[in-house]
BATI-116551 format. One line per 2 residues: number of its first residue (from 0); their letters; for each residue x negated, y negated, z negated of C-alpha. Coordinates in nm, 4 decimals, padded with zeros to 6 digits, m for minus. Layout:
N
NUM	A	X:Y:Z; ...
END
This chain:
225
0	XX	m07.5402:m01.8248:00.3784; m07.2312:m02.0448:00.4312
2	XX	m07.2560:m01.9701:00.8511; m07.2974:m01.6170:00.7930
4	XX	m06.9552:m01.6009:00.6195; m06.8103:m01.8242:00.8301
6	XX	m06.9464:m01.5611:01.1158; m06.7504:m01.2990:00.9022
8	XX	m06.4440:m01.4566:00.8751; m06.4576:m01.5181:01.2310
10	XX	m06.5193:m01.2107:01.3351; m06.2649:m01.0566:01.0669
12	XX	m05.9708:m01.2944:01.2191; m06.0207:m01.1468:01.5584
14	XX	m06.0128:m00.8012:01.4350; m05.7128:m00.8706:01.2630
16	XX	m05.5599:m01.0689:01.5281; m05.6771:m00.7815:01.7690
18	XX	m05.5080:m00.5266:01.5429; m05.1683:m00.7342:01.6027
20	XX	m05.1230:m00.8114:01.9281; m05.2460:m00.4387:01.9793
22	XX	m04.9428:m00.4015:01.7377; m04.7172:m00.5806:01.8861
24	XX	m04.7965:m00.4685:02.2554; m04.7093:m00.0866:02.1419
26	XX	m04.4259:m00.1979:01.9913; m04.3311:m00.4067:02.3212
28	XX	m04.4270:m00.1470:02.5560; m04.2144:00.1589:02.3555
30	XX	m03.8903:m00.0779:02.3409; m03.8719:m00.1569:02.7225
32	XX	m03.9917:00.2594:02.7960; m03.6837:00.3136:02.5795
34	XX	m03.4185:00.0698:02.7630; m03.5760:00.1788:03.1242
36	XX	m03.5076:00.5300:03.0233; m03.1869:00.4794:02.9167
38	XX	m03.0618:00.2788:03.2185; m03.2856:00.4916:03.4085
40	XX	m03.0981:00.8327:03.3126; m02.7949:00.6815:03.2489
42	XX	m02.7783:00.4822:03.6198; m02.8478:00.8230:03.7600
44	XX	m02.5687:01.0423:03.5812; m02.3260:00.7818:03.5649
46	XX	m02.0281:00.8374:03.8035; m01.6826:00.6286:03.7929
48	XX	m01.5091:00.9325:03.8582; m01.5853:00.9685:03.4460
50	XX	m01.3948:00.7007:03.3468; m01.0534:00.8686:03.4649
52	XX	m01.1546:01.2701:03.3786; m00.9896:01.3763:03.0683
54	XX	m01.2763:01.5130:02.8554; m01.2401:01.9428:02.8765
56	XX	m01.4794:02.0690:02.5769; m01.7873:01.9896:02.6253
58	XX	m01.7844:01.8620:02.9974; m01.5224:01.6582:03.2127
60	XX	m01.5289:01.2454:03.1863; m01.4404:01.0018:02.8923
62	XX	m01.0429:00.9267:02.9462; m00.9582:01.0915:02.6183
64	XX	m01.2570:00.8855:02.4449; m01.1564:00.5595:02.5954
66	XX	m00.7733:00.5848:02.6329; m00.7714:00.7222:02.2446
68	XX	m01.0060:00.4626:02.1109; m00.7658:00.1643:02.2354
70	XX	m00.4806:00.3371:02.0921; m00.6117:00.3554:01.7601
72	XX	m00.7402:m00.0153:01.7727; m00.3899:m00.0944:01.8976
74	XX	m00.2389:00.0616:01.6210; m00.4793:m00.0783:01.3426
76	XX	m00.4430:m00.4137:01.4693; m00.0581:m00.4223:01.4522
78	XX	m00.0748:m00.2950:01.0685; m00.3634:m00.5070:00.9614
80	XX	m00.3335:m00.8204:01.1649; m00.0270:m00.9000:00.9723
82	XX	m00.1192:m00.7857:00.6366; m00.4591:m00.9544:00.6389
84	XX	m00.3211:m01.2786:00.7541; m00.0328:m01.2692:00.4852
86	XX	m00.2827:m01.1350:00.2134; m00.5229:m01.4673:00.3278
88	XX	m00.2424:m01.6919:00.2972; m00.1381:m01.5586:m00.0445
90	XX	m00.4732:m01.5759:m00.2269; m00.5926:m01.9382:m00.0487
92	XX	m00.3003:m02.1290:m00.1179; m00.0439:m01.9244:m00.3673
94	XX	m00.2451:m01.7145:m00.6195; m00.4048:m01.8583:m00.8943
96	XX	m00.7304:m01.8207:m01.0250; m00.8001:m01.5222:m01.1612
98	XX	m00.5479:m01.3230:m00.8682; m00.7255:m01.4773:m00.6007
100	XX	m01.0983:m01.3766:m00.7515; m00.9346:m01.0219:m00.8221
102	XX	m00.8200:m01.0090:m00.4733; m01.1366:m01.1404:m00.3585
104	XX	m01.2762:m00.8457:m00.5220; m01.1186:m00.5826:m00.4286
106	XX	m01.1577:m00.6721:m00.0539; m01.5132:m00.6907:m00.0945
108	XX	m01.5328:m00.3769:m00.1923; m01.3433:m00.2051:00.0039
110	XX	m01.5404:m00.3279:00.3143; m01.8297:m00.2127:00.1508
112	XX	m01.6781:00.1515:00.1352; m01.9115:00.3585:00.4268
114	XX	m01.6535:00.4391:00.6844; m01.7013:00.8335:00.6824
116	XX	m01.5300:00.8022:00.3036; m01.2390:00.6040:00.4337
118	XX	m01.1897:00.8566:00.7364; m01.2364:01.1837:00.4731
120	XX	m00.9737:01.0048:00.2516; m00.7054:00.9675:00.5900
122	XX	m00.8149:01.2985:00.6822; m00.7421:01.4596:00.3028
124	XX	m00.3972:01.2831:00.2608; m00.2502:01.2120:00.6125
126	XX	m00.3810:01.5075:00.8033; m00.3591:01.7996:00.5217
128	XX	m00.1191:01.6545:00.2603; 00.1215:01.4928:00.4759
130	XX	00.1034:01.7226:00.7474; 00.0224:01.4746:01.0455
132	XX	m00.2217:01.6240:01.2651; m00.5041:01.4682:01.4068
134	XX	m00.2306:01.1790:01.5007; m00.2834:00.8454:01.6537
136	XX	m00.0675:00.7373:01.3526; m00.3265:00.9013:01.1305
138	XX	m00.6464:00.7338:01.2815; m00.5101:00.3810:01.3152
140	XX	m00.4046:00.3916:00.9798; m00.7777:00.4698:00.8492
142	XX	m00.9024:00.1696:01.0628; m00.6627:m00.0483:00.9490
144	XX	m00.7802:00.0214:00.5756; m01.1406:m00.0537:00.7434
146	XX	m01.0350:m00.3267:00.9307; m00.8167:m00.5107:00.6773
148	XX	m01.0250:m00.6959:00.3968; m01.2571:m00.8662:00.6755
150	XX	m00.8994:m01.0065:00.8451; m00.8313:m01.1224:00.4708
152	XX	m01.1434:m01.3175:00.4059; m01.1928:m01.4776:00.7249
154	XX	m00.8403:m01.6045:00.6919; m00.9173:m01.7227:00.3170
156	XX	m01.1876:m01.8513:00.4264; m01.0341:m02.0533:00.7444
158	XX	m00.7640:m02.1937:00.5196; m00.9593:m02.2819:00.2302
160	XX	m01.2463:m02.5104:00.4832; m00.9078:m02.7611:00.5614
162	XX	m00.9293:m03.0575:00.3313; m00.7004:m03.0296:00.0611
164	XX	m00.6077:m03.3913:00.1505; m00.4481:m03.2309:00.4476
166	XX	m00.2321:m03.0382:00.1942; m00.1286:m03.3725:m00.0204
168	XX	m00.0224:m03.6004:00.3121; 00.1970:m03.2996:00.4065
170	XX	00.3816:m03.2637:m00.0021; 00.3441:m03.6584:00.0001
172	XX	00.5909:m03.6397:00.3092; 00.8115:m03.4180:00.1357
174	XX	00.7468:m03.1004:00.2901; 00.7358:m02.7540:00.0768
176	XX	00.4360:m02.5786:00.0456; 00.5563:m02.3022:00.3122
178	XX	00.5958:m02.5794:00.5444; 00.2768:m02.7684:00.4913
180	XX	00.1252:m02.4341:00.5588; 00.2841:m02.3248:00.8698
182	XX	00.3025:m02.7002:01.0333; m00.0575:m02.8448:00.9242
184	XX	m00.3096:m02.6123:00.7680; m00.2140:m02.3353:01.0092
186	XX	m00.3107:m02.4987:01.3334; m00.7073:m02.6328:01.1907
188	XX	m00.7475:m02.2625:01.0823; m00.5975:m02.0768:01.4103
190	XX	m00.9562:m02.0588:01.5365; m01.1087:m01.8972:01.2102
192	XX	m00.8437:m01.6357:01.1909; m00.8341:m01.5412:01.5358
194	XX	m01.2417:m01.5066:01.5264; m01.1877:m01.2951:01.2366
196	XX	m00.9210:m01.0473:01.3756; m01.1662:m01.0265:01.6812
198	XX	m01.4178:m00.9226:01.4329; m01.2337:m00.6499:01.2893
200	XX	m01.1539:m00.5264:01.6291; m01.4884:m00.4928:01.7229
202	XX	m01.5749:m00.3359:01.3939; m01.2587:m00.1022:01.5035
204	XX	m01.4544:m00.0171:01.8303; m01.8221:m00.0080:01.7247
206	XX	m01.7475:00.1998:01.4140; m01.5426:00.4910:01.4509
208	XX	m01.4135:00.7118:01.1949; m01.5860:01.0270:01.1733
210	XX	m01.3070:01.2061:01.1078; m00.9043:01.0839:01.1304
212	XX	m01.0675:00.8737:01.4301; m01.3057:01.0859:01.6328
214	XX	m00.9994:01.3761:01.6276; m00.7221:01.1253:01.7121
216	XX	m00.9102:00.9546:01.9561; m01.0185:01.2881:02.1372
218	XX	m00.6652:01.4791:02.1104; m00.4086:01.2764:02.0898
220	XX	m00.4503:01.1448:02.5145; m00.4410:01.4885:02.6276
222	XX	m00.4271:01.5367:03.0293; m00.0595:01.4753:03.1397
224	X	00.0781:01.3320:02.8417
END
């Protein structure tokens, strides 16, 4: 009695284990058909002569795409950068309490918000309201909303890991707290904040609005401007 169940067992583990690697081969074998077809069809069609081609309806090469996207990154980064970094600065080392944690809030949910809302909000106010067009202006300024609370945190967040003894040799010395901050807790944090403006640029690039930032970013390079 006790071999035949061991038998069973046996028998049932290699089934099972059969069943997975069968699993996982299928699962194997459809991701690399999927990346060989990709470079496959996309080695074939790719020419270089697309990366200068302003993009004419449905055809032509991806200048406009390219070209508009870095404008619009461009132009977030110059609004948000600052902000973010000033908005870190306040809520680490100025705000109290209960500012900071509302802050802290607020930024959390706004990156949260799914991107197509922010662009439909740009596109409602800036492009209908205030008459703007499908502007660079326009499109930058619905990635900077995007891009802003993650530039926040990561600077909160860069600050806050110096040791507060840090902050108490620089008062001890008789420096103000403005000074302390941009003479000794800036430098230890430089690496955190620049990691987390790279981050927003990337989310910038990867995540394009539907809407303000698509349009921008396809007419505002137009061929000859």
């Amino acid at each position: 009695m006790i071999q035949a169940r061991r038998t069973r067992r046996k028998v049932s583990g290699y089934i099972g284990w059969g069943f997975a690697w069968l699993a996982g081969a299928l699962v194997v074998f459809a991701l690399f058909d999927l990346i060989a077809s990709v470079v496959w069809h996309g080695v074939r069609a790719f020419r270089w002569s697309m990366l200068v081609q302003p993009t004419q309806g449905v055809a032509g090469g991806l200048e406009n795409a390219i070209l508009g996207t870095f404008e619009l990154v461009l132009i977030a980064i110059v609004f948000a950068a600052p902000l973010g970094i000033l908005g870190g600065v306040y809520t680490s080392e100025f705000a109290g309490t209960r500012t900071a944690g509302i802050v802290r809030f607020l930024a959390e949910v706004l990156s949260g918000v799914p991107s197509i809302v922010i662009g439909y909000f740009g596109y409602l106010l800036m492009v209908l309201h205030w008459h703007w067009g499908f502007s660079a202006l326009a499109g930058g300024i619905a990635l900077t909303i995007m891009m802003l609370p993650y530039i926040l945190r990561t600077t909160e967040t860069s600050l806050r890991q110096v040791p507060y003894a840090q902050r108490e040799a620089a008062w001890a010395l008789g420096m103000t707290r403005f000074q302390a901050i941009s003479r000794t807790i800036w430098r230890p944090a430089a690496g955190g904040i620049a990691t987390g403006i790279l981050l927003a640029v990337a989310i910038g690039l990867g995540k394009p609005l539907r809407s303000c930032t698509q349009q921008a970013g396809a007419r505002t390079i137009r061929p000859g401007s």
